[in-house]
C-alpha positions as CSV (number, residue, x, y, z in Angstrom):
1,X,-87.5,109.5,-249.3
2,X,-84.2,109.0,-250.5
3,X,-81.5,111.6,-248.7
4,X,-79.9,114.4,-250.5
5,X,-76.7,113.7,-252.6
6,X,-73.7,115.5,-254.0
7,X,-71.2,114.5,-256.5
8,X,-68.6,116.9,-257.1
9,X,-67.8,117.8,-260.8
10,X,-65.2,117.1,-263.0
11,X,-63.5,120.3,-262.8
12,X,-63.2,120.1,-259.3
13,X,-61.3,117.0,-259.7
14,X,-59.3,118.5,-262.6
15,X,-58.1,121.0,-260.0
16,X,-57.0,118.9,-257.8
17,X,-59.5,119.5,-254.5
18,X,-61.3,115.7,-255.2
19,X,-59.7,112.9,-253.4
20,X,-62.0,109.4,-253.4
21,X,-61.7,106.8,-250.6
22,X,-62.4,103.9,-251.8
23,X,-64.4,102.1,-248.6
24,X,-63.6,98.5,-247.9
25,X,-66.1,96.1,-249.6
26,X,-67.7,95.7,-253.4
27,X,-68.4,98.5,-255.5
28,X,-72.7,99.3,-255.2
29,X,-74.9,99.0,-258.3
30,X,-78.6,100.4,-258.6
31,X,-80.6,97.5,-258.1
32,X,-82.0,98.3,-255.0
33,X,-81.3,95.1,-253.3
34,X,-80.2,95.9,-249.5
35,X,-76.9,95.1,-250.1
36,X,-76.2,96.3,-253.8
37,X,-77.2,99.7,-253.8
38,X,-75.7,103.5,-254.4
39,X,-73.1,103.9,-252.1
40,X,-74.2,106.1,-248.9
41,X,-71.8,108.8,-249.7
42,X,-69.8,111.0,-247.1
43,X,-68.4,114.3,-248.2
44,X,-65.5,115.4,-246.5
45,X,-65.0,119.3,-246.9
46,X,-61.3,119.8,-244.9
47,X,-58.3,121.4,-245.4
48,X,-56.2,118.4,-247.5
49,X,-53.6,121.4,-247.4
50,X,-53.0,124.6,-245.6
51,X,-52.6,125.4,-242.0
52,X,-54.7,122.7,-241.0
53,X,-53.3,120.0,-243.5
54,X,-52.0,117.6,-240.4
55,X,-55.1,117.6,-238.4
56,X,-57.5,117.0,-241.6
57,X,-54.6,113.8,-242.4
58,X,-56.0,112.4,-239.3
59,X,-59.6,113.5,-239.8
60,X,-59.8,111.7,-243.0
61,X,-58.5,108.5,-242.0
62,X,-60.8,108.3,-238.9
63,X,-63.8,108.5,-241.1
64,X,-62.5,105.7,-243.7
65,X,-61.5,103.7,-240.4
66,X,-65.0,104.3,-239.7
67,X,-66.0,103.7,-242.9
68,X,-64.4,100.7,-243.5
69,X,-65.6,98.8,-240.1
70,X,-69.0,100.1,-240.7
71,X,-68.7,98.5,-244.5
72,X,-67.5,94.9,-243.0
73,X,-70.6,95.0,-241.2
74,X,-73.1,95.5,-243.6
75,X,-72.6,99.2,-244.2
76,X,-75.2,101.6,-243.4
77,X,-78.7,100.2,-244.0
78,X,-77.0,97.5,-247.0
79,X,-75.4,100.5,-248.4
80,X,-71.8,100.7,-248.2
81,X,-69.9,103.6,-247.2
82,X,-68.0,105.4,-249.5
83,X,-65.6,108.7,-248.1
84,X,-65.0,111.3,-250.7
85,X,-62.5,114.2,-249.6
86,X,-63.2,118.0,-250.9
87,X,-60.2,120.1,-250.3
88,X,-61.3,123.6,-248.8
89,X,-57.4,124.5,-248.6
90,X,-57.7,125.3,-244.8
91,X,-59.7,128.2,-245.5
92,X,-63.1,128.5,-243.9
93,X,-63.6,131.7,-246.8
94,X,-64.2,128.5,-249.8
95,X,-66.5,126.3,-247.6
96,X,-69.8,127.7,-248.6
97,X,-69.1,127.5,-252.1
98,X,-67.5,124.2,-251.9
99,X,-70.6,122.9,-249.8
100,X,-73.3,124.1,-252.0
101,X,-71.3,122.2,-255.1
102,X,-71.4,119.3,-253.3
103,X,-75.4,119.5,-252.6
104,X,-76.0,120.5,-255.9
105,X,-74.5,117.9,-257.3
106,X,-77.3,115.5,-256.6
107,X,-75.8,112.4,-254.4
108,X,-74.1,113.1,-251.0
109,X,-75.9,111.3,-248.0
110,X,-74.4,113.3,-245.2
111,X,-71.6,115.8,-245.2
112,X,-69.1,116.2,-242.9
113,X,-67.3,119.7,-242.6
114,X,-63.8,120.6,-241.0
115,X,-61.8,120.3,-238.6
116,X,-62.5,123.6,-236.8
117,X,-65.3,125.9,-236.2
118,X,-64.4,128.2,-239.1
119,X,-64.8,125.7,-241.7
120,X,-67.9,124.5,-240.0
121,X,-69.7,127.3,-239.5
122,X,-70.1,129.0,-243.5
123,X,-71.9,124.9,-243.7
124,X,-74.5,125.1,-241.2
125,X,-77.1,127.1,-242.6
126,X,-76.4,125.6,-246.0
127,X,-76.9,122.0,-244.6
128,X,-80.7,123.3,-242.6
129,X,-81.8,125.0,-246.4
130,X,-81.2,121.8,-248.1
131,X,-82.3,119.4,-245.0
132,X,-78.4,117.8,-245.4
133,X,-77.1,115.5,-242.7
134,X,-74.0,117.4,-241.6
135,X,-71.6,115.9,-238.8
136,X,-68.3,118.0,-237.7
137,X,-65.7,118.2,-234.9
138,X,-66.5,121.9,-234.5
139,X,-66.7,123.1,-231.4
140,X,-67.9,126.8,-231.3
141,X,-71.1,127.0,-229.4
142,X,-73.1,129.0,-232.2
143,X,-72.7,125.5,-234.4
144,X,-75.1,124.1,-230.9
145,X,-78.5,125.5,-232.0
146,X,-80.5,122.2,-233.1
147,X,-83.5,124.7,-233.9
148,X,-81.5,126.6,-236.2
149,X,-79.5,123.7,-237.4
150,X,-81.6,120.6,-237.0
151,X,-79.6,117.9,-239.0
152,X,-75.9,119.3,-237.6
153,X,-74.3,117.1,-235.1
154,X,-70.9,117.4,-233.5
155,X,-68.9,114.7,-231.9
156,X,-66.6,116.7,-230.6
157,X,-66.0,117.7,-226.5
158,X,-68.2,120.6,-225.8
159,X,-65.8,123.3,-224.7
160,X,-68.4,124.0,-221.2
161,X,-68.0,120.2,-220.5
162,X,-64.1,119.9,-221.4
163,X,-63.4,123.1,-219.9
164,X,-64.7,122.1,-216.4
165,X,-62.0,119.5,-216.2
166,X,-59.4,122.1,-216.7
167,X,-60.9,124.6,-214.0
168,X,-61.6,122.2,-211.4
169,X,-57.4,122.1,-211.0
170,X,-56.6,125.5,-211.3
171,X,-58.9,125.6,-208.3
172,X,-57.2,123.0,-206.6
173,X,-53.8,124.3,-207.1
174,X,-55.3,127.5,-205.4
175,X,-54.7,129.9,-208.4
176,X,-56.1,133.5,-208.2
177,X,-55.0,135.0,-211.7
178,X,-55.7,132.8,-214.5
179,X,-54.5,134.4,-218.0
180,X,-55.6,132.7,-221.5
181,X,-53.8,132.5,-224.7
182,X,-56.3,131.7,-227.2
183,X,-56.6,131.9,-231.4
184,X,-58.3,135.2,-232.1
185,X,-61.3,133.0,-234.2
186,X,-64.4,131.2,-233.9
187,X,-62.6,128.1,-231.7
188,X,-61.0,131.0,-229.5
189,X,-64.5,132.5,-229.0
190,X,-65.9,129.4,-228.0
191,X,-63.3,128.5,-224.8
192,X,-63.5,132.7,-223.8
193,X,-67.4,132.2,-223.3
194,X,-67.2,129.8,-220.8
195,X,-63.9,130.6,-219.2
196,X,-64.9,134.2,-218.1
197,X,-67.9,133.9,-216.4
198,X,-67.3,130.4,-215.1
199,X,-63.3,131.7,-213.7
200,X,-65.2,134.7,-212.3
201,X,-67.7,132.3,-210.5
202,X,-64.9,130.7,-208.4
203,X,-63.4,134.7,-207.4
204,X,-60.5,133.9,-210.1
205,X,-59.2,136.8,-211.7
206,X,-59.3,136.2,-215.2
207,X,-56.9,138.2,-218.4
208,X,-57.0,136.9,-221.8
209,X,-54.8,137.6,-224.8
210,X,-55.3,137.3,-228.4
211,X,-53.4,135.7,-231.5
212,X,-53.6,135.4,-235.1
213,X,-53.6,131.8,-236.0
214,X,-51.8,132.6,-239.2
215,X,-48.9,134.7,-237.4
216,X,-45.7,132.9,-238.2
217,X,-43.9,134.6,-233.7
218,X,-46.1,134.4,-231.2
219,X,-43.6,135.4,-228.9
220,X,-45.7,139.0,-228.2
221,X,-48.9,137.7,-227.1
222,X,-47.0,134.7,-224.6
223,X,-44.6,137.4,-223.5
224,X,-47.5,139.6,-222.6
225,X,-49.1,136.4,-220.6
226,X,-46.1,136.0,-218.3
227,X,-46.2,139.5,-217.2
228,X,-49.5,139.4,-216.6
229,X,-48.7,138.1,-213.0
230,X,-50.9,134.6,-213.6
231,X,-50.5,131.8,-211.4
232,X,-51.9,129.6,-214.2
233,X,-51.0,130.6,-218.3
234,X,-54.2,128.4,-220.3
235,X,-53.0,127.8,-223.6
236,X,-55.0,126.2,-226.8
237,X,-54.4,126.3,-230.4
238,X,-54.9,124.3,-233.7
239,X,-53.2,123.4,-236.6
240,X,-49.6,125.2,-237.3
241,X,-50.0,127.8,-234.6
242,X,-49.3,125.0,-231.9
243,X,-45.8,124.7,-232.8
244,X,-45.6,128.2,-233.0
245,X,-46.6,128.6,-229.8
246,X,-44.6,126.0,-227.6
247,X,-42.2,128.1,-229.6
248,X,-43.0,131.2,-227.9
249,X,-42.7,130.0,-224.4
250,X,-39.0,128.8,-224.6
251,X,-38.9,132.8,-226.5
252,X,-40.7,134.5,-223.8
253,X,-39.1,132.5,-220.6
254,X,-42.3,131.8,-219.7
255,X,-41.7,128.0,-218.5
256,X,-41.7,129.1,-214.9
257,X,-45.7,130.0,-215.1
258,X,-47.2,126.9,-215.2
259,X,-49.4,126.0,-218.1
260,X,-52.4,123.7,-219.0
261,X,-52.2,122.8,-223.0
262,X,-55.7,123.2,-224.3
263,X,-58.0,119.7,-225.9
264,X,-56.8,121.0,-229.3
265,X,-52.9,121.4,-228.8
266,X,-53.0,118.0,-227.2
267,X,-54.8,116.0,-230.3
268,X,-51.5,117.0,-231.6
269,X,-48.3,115.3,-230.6
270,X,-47.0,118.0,-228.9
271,X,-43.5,116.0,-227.7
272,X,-42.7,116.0,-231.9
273,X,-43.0,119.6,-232.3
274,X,-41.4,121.9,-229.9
275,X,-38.5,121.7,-227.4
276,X,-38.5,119.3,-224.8
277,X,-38.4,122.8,-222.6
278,X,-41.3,124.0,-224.2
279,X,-43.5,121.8,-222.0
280,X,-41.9,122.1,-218.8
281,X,-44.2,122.9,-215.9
282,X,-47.1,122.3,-218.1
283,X,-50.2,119.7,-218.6
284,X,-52.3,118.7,-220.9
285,X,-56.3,118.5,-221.4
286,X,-57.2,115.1,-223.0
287,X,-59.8,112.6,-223.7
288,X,-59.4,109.7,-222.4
289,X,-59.2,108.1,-225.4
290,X,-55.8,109.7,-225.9
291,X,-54.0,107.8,-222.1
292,X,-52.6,104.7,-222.9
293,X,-53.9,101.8,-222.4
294,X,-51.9,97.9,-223.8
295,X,-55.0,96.1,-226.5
296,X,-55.5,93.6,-223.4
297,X,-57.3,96.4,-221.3
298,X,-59.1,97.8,-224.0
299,X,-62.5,97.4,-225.1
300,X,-63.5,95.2,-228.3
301,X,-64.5,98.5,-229.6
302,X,-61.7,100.6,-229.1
303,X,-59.9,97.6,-230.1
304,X,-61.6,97.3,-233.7
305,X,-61.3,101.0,-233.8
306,X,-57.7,100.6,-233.5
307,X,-56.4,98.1,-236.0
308,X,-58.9,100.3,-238.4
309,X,-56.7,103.0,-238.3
310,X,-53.6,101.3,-238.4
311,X,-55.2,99.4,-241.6
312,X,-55.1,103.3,-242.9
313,X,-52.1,104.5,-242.3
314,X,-49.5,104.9,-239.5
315,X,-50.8,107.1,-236.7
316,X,-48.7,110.3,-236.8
317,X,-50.8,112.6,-234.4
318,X,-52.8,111.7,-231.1
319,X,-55.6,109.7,-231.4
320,X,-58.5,112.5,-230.6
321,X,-59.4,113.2,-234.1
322,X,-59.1,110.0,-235.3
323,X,-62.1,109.2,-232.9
324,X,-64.1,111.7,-232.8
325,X,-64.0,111.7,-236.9
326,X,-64.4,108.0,-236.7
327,X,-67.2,108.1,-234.1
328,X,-69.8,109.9,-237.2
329,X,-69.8,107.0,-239.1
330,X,-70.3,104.7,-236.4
331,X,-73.4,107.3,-235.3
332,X,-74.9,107.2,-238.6
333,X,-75.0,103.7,-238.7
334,X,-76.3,103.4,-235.3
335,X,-79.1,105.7,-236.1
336,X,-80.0,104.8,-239.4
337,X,-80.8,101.3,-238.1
338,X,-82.8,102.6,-235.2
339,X,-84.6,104.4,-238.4
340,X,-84.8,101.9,-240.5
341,X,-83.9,104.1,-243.2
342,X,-81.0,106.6,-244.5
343,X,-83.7,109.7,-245.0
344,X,-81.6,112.7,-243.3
345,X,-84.4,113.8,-241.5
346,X,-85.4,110.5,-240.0
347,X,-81.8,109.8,-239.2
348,X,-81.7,113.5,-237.3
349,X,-84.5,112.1,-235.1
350,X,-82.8,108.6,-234.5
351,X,-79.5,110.3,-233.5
352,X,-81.6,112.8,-231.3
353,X,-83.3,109.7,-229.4
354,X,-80.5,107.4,-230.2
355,X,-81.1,103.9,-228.2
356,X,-76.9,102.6,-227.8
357,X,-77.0,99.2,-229.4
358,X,-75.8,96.2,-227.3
359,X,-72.4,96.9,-227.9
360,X,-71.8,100.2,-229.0
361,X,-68.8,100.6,-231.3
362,X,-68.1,104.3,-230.5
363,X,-64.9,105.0,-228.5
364,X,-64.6,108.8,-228.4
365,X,-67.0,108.7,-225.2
366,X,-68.5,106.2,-222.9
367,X,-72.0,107.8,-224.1
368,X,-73.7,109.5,-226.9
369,X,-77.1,110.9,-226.9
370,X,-78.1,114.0,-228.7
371,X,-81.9,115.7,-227.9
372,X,-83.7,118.7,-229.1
373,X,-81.8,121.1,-227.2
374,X,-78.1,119.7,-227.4
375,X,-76.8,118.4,-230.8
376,X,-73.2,118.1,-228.7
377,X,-73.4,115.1,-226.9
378,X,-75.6,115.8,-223.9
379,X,-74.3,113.1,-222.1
380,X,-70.3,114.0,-222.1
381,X,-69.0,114.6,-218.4
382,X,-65.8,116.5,-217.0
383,X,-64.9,112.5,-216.7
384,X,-64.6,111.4,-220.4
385,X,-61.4,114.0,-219.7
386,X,-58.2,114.0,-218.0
387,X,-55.5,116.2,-217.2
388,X,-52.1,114.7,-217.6
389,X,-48.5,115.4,-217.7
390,X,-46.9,115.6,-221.1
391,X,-45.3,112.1,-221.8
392,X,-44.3,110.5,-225.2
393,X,-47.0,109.0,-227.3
394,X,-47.9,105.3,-228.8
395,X,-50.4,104.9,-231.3
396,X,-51.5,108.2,-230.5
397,X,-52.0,107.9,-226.8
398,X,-49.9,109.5,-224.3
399,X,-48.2,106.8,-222.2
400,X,-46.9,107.4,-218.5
């Protein structure tokens, strides 16, 4: 059985939302010879503009990096790869409809859906009703529930796993008051589940403050985080609220508390948008895709995965969701081989009881492996992640 497609119609392209990545390689015919068939089409629902505009820039040219590499190598199952972008304008309120056009439409292969957990989640149940292949970098724990949501995957860090990293050194620096600063949404939600019971676990006294991503000052709730006595201020944030925030701790004085920067402010270059005092006395949570390393002590993968991107476009932001994004079509055409087939629901199986080929060309981890349980990665560990000083970045990757 053929997987489920989506084209999106004209009128979405009149108005603008529709941007078409060509993939590297020739255009597909119908002829059903391995290498001359449809294209195996990728929907890209993001936030081409809005507040989350820069992050979805990076997004989309991780997945035609992917796409691309994928393509010189035969593409996925003969079919080559083809990345088309739907604009949800930042705003997780247009997804569902914007989703369902896309399925309707007759010809997408596997969507992939934001680059946050309030795009993501409007998608999920959509993509189990019409047995869709949907990958996303969401990380909100509902999105986790492969019985609920059997062909979602995401490739991003799950916030338990990530989150460890970042609590194992406020216990060594001996903190006893830990106070968060978190986004008053779905990603927020997903960091506060883990860090109150697991803080409370370890005797650490835990506060946590609330923000509007949209508000323009968030001097109040960073002002409120410094007086809250805290040995340890935990900070995290996405799109155009990072700046804002770095803001607000030069605003609020609250440089002397020392900080740990969140996974998501740090896929951003945080050294380009805020005062050099805005990260003083602070660290950052990262993959460790994101520390430096020169080509020569990289892996042929990482490597390839590199000169992709650069092939792209310049690399403006750190290197995290260029990988993870990047990492899905790499997946997909891992599993679909181990399938022998491009039927979403044969390709859900493969990815759950995915065998790593010889050389596996994902670089966001040193492992994937999804099961029936755990459609985040099972095998991540508190050391696929680091916690660094802030230093300046190359190519994306923060360099001591």
């Amino acid at each position: 059985m053929r997987a489920t497609h989506s084209r999106l119609g004209a009128a979405g392209v009149a108005a603008g939302l529709v941007l078409t990545l060509a993939a590297c390689g020739g255009p597909a015919d119908e002829s059903g010879t391995a290498g001359a068939e449809k294209p195996f089409k990728i929907v890209y629902i993001v936030g081409k503009t809005g507040l989350l505009q820069n992050t979805a820039k990076a997004g989309i040219a991780g997945l035609q990096a992917g796409a691309d590499v994928v393509n010189a190598n035969g593409g996925i199952n003969g079919r080559q790869v083809e990345v088309e972008v739907v604009d949800n304008q930042s705003d997780g309120a247009k997804v569902a409809s914007l989703v369902q056009k896309a399925i309707s439409s007759g010809d997408a292969d596997m969507l992939s859906v934001g680059v946050s957990s309030n795009e993501a989640l409007p998608a999920a149940p959509l993509s189990t009703r019409n047995k869709t292949l949907m990958m996303t970098v969401g990380s909100s724990p509902d999105l986790n529930d492969p019985k609920k949501y059997p062909y979602l995957f995401s490739t991003v860090g799950k916030p338990s796993v990530v989150l460890q990293k970042g609590l194992d050194s406020i216990v060594a620096k001996g903190a006893k008051k830990v106070t968060a600063v978190l986004p008053s949404d779905a990603f927020g939600d997903g960091q506060s589940v883990f860090l109150k019971p697991a803080l409370a676990a370890k005797g650490i006294e835990y506060t946590e403050i609330r923000f509007k991503p949209t508000d323009v000052d968030l001097t109040a709730p960073v002002l409120k985080a410094k007086n809250s006595g805290a040995d340890v201020i935990y900070f995290d944030a996405s799109g155009a609220a990072v700046p804002q925030l770095l803001a607000a701790r030069v605003k609020a004085s609250a440089t002397n508390v020392p900080a740990i920067m969140g996974y998501s402010i740090s896929a951003s270059d945080v050294t380009s948008l805020a005062d050099k005092k805005a990260l003083d006395n602070a660290e950052l949570l990262v993959y460790n895709l994101q520390e430096y390393k020169p080509a020569a002590e990289q892996s042929a993968a990482r490597n390839t995965f590199m000169d992709a991107v650069k092939k792209v476009g310049p690399i403006d932001q750190t290197i995290t969701i260029y990988g993870i994004s990047y990492d899905q079509v790499i997946l997909t055409q891992a599993a679909a081989e181990q399938a022998k087939s491009t039927d979403p629901q044969k390709i859900a199986a493969a990815l759950e009881d995915l065998k790593a080929p010889e050389s596996p060309g994902w670089v966001a981890f040193s492992e994937y492996g999804f099961n029936s349980e755990d459609h985040f990665n099972a095998r991540m560990t508190p050391d696929d992640f680091a916690l660094i000083p802030v230093t300046s970045t190359v190519d994306g990757q923060f360099k001591p």
